[in-house]
C-alpha positions in Angstrom: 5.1 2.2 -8.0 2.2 4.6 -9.1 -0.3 3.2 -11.4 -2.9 5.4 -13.9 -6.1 4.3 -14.2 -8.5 5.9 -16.9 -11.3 5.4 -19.0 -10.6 3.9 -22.4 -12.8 5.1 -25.5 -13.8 1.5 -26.0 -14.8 1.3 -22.5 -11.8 -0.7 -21.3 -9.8 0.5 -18.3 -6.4 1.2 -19.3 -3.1 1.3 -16.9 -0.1 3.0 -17.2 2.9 3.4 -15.2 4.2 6.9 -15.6 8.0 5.9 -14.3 8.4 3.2 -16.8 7.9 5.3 -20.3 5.8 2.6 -22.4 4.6 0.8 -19.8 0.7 0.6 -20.5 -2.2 -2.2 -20.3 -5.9 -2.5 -20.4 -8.4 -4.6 -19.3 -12.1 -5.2 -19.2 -12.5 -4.1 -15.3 -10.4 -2.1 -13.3 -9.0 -5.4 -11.5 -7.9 -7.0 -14.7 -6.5 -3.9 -16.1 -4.5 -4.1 -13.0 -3.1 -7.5 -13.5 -2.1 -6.9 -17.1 -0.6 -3.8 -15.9 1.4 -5.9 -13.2 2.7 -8.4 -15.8 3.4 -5.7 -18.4 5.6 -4.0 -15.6 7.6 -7.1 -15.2 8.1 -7.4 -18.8 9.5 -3.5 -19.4 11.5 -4.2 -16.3 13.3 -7.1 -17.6 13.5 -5.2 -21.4 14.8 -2.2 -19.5 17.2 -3.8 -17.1 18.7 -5.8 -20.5 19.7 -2.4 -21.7 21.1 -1.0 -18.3 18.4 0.7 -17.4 17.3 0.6 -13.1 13.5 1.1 -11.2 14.8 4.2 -9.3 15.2 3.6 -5.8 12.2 5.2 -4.2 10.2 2.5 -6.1 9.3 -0.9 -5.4 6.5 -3.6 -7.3 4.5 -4.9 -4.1 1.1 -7.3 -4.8 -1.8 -5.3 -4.5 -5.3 -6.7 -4.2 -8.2 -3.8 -6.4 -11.0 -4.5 -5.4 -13.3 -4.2 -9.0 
């Protein structure tokens, strides 16, 4: 699943997943923006799902290691 990395204002990194609409984080380094981003995933996925809603297909959540 395609994660967005940028530049916050405040000098945070901040994460987005464009295929789950909402789904955004931040963190202090690149690596922990990445981790929030992991566990904010698994929380729209589970809010989503609730309401009927399906990770399309072509998409999957695998562990992956940023190096910071």
């Amino acid at each position: 699943m395609p994660v967005v990395l940028t530049s916050g204002e405040d000098g945070f990194t901040v994460a987005e997943i464009p295929v789950l609409p909402g789904c955004i984080s931040q963190g202090k380094t690149r690596a922990e923006a990445s981790v929030n981003i992991r566990e904010a995933a698994m929380l729209c996925l589970e809010s989503m799902e609730e309401e009927g809603w399906q990770l399309p297909a072509e998409y999957s959540i695998d562990e992956v290691e940023i190096g910071a």
